[in-house]
mmCIF entry with sequence, helices, sheets and N, C-alpha, C, O atoms, coordinates in Angstrom:
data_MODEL
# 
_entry.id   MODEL 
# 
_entity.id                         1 
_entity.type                       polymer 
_entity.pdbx_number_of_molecules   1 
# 
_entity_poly.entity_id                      1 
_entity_poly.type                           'polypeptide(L)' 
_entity_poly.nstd_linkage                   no 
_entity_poly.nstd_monomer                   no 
_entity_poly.pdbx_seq_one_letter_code       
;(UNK)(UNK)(UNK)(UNK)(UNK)(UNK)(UNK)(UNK)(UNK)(UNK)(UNK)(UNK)(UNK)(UNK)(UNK)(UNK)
(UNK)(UNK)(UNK)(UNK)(UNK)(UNK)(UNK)(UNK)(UNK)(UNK)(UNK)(UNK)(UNK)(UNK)(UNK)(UNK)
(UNK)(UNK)(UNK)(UNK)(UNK)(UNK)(UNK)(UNK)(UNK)(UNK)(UNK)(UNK)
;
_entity_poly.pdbx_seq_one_letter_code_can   XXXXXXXXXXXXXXXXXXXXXXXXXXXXXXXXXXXXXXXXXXXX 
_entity_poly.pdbx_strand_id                 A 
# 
loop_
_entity_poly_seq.entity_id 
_entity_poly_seq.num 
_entity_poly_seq.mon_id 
_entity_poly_seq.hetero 
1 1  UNK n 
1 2  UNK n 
1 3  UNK n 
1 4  UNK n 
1 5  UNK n 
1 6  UNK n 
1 7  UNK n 
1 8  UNK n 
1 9  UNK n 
1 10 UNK n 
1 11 UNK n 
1 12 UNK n 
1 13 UNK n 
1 14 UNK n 
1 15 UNK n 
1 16 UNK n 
1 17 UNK n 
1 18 UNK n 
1 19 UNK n 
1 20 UNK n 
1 21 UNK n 
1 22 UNK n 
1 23 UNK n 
1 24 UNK n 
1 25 UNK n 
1 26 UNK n 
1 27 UNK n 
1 28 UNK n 
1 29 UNK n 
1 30 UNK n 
1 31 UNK n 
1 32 UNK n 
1 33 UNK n 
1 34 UNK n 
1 35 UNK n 
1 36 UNK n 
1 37 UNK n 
1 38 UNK n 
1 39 UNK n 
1 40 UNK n 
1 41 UNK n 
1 42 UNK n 
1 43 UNK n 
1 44 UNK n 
# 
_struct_asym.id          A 
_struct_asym.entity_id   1 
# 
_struct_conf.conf_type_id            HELX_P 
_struct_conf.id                      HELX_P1 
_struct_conf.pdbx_PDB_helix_id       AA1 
_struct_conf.beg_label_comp_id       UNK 
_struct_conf.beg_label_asym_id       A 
_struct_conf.beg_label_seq_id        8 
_struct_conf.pdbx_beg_PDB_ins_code   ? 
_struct_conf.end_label_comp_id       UNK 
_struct_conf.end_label_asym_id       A 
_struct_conf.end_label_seq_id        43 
_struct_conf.pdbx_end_PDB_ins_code   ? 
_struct_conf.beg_auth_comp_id        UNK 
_struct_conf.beg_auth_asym_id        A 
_struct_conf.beg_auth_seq_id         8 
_struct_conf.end_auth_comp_id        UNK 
_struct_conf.end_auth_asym_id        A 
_struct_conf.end_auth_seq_id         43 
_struct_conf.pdbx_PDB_helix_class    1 
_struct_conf.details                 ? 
_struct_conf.pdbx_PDB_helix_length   36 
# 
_struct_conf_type.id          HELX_P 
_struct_conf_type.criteria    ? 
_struct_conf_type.reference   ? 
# 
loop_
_atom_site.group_PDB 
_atom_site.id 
_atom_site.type_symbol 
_atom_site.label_atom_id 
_atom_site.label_alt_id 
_atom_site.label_comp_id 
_atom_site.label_asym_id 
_atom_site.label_entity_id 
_atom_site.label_seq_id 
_atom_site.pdbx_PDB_ins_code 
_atom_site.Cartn_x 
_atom_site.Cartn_y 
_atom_site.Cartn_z 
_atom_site.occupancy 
_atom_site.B_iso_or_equiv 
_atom_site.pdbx_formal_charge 
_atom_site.auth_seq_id 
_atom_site.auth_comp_id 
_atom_site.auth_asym_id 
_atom_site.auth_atom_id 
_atom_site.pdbx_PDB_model_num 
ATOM 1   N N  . UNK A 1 1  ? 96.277  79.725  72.120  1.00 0.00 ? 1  UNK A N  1 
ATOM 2   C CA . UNK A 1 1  ? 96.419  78.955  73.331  1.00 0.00 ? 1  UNK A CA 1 
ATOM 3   C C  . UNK A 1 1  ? 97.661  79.443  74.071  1.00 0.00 ? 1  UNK A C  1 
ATOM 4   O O  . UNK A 1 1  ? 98.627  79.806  73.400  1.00 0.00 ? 1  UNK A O  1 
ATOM 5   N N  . UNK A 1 2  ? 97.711  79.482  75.465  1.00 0.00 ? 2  UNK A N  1 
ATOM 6   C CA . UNK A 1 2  ? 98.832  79.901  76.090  1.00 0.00 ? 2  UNK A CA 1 
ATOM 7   C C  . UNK A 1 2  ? 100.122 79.024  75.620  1.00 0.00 ? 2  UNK A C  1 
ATOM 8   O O  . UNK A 1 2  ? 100.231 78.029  74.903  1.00 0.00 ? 2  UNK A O  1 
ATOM 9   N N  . UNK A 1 3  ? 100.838 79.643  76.174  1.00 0.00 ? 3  UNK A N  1 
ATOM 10  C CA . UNK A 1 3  ? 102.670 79.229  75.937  1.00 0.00 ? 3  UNK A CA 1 
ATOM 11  C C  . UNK A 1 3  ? 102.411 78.551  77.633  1.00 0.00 ? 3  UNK A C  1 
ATOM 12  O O  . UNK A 1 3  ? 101.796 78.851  78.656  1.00 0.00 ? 3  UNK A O  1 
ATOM 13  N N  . UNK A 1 4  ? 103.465 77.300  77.045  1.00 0.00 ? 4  UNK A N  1 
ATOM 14  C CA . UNK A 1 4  ? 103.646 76.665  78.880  1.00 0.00 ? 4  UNK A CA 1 
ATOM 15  C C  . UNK A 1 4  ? 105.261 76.559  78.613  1.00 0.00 ? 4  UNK A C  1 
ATOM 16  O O  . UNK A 1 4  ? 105.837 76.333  77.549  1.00 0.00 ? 4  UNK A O  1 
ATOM 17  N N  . UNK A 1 5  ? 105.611 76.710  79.449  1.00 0.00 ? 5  UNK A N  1 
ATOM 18  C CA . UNK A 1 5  ? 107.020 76.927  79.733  1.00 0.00 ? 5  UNK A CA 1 
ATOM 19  C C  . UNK A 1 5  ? 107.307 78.545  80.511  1.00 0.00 ? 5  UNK A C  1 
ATOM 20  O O  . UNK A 1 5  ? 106.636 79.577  80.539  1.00 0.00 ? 5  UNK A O  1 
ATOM 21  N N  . UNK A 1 6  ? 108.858 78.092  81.186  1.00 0.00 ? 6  UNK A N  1 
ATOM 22  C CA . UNK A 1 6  ? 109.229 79.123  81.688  1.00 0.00 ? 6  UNK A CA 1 
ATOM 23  C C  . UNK A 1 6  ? 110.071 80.698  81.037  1.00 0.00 ? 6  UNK A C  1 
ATOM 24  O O  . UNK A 1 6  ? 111.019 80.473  80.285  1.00 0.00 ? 6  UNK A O  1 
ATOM 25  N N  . UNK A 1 7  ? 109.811 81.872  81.254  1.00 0.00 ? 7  UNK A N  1 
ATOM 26  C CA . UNK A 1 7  ? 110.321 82.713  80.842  1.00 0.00 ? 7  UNK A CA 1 
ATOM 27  C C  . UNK A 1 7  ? 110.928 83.878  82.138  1.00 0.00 ? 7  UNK A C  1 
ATOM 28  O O  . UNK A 1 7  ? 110.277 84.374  83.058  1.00 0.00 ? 7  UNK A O  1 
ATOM 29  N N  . UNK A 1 8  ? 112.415 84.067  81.788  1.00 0.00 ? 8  UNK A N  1 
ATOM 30  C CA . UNK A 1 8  ? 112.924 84.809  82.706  1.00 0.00 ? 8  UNK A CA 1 
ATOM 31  C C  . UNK A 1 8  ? 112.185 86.240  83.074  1.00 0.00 ? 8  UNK A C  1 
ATOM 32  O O  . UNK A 1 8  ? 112.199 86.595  84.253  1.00 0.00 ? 8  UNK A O  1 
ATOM 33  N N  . UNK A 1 9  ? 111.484 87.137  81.995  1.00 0.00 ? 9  UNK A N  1 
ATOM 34  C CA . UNK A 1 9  ? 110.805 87.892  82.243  1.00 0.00 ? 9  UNK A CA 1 
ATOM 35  C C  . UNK A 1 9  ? 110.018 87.841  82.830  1.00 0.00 ? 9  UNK A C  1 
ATOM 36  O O  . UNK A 1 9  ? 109.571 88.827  83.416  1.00 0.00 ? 9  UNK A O  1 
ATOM 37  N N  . UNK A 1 10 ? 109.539 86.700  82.912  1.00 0.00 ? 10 UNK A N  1 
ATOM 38  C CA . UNK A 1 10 ? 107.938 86.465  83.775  1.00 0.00 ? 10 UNK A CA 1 
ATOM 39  C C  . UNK A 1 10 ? 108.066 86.350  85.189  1.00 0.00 ? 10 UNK A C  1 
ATOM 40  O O  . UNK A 1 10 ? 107.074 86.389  85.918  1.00 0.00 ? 10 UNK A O  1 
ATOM 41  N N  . UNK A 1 11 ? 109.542 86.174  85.743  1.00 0.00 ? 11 UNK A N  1 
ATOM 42  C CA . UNK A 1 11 ? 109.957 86.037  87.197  1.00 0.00 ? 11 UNK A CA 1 
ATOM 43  C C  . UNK A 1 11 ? 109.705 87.416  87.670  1.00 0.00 ? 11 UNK A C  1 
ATOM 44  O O  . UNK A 1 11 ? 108.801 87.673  88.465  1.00 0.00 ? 11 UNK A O  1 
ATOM 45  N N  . UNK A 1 12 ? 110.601 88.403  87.121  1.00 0.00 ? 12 UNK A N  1 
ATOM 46  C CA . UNK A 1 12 ? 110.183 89.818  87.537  1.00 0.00 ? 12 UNK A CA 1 
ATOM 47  C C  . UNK A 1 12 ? 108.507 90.644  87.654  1.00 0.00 ? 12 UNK A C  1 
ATOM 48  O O  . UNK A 1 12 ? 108.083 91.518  88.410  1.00 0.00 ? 12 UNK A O  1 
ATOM 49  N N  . UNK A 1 13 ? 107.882 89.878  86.527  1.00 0.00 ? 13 UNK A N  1 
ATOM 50  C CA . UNK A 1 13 ? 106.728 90.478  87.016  1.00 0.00 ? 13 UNK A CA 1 
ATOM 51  C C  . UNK A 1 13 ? 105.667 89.757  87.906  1.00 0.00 ? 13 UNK A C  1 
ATOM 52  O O  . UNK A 1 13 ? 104.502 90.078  88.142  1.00 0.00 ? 13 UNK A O  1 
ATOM 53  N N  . UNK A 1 14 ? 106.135 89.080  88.177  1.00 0.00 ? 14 UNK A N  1 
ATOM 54  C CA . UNK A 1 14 ? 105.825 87.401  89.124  1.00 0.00 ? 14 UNK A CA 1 
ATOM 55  C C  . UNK A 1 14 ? 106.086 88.401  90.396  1.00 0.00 ? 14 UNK A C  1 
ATOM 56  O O  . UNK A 1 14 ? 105.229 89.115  90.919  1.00 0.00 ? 14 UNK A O  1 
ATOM 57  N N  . UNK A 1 15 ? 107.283 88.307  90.728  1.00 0.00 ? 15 UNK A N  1 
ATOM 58  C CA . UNK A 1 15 ? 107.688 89.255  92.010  1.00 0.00 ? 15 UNK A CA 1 
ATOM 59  C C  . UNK A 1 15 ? 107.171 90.572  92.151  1.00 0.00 ? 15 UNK A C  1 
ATOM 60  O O  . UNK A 1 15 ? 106.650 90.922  93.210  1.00 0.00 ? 15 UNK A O  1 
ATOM 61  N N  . UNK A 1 16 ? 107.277 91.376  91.113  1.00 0.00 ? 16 UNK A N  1 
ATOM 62  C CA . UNK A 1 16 ? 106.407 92.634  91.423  1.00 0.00 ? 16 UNK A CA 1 
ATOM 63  C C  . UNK A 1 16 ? 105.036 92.627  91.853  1.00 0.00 ? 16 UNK A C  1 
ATOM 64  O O  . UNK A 1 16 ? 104.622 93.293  92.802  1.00 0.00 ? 16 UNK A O  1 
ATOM 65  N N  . UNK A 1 17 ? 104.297 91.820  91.100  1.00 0.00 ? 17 UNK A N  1 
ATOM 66  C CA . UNK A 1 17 ? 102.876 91.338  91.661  1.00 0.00 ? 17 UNK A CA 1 
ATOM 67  C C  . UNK A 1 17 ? 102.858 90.896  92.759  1.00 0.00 ? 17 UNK A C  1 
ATOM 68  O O  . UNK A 1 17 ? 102.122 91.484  93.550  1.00 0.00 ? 17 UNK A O  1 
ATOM 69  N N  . UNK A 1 18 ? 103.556 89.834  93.207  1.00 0.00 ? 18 UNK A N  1 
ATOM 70  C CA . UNK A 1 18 ? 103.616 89.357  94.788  1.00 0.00 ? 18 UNK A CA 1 
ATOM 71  C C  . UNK A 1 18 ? 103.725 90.244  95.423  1.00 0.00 ? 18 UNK A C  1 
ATOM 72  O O  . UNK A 1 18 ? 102.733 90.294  96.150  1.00 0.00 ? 18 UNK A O  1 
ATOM 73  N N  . UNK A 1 19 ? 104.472 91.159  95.638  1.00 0.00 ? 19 UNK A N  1 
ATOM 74  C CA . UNK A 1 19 ? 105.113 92.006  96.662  1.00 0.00 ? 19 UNK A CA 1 
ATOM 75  C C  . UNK A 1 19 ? 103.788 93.150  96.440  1.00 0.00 ? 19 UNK A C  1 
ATOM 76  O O  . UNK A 1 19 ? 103.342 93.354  97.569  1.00 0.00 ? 19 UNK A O  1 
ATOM 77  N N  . UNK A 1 20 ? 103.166 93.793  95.629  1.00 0.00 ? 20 UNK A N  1 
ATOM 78  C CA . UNK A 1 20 ? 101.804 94.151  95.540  1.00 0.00 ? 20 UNK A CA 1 
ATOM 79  C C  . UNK A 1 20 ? 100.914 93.734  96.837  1.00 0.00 ? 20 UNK A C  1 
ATOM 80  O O  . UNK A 1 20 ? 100.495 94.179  97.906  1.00 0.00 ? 20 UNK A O  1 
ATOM 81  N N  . UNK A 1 21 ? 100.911 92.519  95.972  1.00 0.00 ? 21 UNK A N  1 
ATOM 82  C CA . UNK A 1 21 ? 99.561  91.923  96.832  1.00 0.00 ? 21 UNK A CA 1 
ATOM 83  C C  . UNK A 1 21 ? 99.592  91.585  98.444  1.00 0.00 ? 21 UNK A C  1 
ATOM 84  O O  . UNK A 1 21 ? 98.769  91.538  99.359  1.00 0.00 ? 21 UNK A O  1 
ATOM 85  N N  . UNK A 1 22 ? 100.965 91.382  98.281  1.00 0.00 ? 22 UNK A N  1 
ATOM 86  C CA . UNK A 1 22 ? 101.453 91.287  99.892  1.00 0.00 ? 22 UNK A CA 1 
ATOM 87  C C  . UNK A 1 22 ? 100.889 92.449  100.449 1.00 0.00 ? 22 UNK A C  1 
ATOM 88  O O  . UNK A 1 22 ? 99.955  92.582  101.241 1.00 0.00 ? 22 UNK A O  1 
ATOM 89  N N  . UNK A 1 23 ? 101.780 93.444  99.774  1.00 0.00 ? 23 UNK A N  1 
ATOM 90  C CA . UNK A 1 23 ? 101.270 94.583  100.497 1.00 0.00 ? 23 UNK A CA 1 
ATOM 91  C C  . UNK A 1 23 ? 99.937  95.403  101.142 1.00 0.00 ? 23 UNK A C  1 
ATOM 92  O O  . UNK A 1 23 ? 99.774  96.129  102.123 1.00 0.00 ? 23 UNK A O  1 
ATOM 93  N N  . UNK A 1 24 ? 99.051  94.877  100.032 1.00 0.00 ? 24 UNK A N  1 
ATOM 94  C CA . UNK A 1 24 ? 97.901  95.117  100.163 1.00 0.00 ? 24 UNK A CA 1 
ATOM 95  C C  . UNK A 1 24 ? 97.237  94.287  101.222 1.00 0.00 ? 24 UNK A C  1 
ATOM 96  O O  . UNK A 1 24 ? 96.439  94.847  101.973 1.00 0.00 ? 24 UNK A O  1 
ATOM 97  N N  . UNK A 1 25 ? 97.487  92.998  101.357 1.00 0.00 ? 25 UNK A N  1 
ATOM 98  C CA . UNK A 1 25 ? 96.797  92.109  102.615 1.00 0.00 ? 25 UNK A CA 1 
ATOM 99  C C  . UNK A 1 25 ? 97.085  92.547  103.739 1.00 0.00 ? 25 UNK A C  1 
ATOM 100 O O  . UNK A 1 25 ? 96.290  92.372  104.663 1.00 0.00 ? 25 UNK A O  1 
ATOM 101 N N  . UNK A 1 26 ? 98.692  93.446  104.006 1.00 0.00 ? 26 UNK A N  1 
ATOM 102 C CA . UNK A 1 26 ? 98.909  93.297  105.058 1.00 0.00 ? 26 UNK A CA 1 
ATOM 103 C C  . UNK A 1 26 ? 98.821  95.015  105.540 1.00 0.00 ? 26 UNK A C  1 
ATOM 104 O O  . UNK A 1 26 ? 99.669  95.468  106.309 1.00 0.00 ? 26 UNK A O  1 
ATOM 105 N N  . UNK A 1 27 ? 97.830  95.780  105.052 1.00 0.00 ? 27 UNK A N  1 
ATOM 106 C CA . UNK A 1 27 ? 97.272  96.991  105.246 1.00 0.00 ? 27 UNK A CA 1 
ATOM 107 C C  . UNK A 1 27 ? 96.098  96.472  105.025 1.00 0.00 ? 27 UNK A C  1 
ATOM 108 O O  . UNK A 1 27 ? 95.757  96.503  106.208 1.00 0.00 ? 27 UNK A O  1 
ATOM 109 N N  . UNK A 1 28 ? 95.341  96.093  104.583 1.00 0.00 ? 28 UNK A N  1 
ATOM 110 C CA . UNK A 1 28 ? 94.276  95.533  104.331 1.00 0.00 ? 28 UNK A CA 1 
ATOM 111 C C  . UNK A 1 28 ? 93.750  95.081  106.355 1.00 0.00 ? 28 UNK A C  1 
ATOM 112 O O  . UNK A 1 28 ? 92.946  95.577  107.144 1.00 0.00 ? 28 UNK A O  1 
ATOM 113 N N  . UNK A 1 29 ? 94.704  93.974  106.424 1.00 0.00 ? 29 UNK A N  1 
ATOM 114 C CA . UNK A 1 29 ? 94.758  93.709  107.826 1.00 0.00 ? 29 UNK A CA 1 
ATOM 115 C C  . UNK A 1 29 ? 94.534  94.798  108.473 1.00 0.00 ? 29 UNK A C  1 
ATOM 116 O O  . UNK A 1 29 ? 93.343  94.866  108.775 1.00 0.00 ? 29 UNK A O  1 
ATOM 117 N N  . UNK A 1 30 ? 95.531  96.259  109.054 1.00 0.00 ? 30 UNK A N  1 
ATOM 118 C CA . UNK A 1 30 ? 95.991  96.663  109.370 1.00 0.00 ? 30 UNK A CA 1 
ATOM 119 C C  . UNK A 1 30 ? 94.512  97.364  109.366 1.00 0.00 ? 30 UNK A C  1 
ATOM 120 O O  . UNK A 1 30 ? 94.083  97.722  110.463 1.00 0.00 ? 30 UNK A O  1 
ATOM 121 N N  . UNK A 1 31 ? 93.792  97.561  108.331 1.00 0.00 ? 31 UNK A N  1 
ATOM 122 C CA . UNK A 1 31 ? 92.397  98.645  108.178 1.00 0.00 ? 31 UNK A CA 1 
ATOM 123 C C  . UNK A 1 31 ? 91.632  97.870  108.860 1.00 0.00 ? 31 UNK A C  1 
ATOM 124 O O  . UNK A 1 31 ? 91.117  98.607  109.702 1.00 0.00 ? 31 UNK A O  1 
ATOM 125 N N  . UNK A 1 32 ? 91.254  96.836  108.998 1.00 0.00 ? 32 UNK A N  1 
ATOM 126 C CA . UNK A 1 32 ? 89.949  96.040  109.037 1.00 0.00 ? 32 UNK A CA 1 
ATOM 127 C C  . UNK A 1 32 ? 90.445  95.863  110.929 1.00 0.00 ? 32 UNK A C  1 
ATOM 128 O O  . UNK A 1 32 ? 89.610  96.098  111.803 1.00 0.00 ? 32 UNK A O  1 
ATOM 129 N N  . UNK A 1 33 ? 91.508  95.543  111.179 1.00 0.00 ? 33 UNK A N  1 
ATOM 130 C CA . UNK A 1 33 ? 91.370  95.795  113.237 1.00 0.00 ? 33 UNK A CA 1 
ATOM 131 C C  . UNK A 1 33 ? 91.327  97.025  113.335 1.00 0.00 ? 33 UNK A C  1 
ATOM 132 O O  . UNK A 1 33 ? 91.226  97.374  114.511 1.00 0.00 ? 33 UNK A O  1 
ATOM 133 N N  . UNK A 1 34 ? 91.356  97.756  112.697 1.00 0.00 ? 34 UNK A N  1 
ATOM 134 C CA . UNK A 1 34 ? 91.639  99.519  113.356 1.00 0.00 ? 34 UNK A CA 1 
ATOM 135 C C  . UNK A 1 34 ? 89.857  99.717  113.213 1.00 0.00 ? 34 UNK A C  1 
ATOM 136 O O  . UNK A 1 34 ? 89.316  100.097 114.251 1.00 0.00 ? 34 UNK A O  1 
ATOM 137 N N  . UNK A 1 35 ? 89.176  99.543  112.312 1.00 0.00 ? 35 UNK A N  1 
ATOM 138 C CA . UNK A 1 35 ? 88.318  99.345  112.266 1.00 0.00 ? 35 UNK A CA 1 
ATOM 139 C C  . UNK A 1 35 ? 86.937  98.725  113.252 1.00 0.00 ? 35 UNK A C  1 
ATOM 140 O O  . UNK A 1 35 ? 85.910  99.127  113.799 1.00 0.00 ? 35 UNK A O  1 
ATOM 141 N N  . UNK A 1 36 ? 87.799  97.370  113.012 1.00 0.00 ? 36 UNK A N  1 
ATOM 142 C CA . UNK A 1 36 ? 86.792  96.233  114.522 1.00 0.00 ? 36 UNK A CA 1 
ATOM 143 C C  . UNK A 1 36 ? 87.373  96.967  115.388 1.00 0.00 ? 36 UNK A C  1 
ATOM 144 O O  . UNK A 1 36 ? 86.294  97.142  115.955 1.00 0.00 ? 36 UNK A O  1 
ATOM 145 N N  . UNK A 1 37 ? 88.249  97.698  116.164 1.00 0.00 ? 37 UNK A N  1 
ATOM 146 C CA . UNK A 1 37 ? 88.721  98.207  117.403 1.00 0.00 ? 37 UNK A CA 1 
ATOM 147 C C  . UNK A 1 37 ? 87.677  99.670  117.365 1.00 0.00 ? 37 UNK A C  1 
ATOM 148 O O  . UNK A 1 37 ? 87.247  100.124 118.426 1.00 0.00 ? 37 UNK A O  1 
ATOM 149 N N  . UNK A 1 38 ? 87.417  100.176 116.325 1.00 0.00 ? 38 UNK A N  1 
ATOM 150 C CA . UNK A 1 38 ? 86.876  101.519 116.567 1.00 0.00 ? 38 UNK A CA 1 
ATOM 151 C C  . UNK A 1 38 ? 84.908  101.172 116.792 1.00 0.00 ? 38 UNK A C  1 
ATOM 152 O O  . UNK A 1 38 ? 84.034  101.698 117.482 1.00 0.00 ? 38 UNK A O  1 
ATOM 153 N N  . UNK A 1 39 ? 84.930  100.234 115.973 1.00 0.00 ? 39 UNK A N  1 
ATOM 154 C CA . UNK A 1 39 ? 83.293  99.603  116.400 1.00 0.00 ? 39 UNK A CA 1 
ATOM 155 C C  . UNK A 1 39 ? 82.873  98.957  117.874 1.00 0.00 ? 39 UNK A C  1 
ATOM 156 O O  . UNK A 1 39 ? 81.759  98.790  118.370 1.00 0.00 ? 39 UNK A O  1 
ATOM 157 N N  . UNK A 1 40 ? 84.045  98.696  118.318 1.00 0.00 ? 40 UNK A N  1 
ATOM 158 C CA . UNK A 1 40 ? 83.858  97.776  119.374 1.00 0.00 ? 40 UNK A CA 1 
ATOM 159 C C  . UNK A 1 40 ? 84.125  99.303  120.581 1.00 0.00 ? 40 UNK A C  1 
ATOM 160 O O  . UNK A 1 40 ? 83.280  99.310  121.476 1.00 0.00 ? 40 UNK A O  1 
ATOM 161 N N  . UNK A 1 41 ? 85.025  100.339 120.643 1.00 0.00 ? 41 UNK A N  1 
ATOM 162 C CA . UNK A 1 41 ? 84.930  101.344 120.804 1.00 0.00 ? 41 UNK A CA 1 
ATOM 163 C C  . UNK A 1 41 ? 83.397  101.852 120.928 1.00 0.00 ? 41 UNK A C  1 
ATOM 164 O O  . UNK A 1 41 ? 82.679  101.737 121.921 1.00 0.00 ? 41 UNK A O  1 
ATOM 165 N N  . UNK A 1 42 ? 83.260  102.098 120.411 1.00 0.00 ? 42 UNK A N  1 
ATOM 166 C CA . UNK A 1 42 ? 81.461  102.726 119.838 1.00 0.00 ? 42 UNK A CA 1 
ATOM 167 C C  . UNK A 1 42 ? 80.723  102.243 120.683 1.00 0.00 ? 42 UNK A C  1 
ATOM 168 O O  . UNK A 1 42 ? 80.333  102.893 121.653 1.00 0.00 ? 42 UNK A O  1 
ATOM 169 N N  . UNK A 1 43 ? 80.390  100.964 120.450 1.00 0.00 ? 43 UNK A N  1 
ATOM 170 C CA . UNK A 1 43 ? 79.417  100.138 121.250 1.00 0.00 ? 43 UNK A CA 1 
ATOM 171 C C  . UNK A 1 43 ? 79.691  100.019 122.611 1.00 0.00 ? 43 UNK A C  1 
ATOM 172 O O  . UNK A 1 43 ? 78.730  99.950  123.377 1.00 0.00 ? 43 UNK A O  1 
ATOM 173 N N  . UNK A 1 44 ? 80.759  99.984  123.028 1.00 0.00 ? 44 UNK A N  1 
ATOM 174 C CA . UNK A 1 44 ? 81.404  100.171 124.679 1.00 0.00 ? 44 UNK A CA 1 
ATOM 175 C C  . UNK A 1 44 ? 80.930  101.266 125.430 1.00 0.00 ? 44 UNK A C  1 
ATOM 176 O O  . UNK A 1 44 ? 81.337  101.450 126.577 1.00 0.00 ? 44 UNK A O  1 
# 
């Protein structure tokens, strides 16, 4: 069964993951209008 409680190690990989995933949403974003802009392009 899991451990509940806090561990200082787990902050660092807490933050590394965040900052990941951040990253990824906000290219993620960045693909998906460049994208709708190039379809909407097309069809114009």
């Amino acid at each position: 069964m899991a451990q509940h409680g806090t561990n200082p190690g787990d902050y660092k990989t807490h933050e590394s993951t965040y900052g990941k995933v951040m990253g990824m949403m906000k290219w993620g974003t960045v693909v998906c209008v460049a994208l709708a802009a190039l379809v909407v392009w097309l069809i114009a």
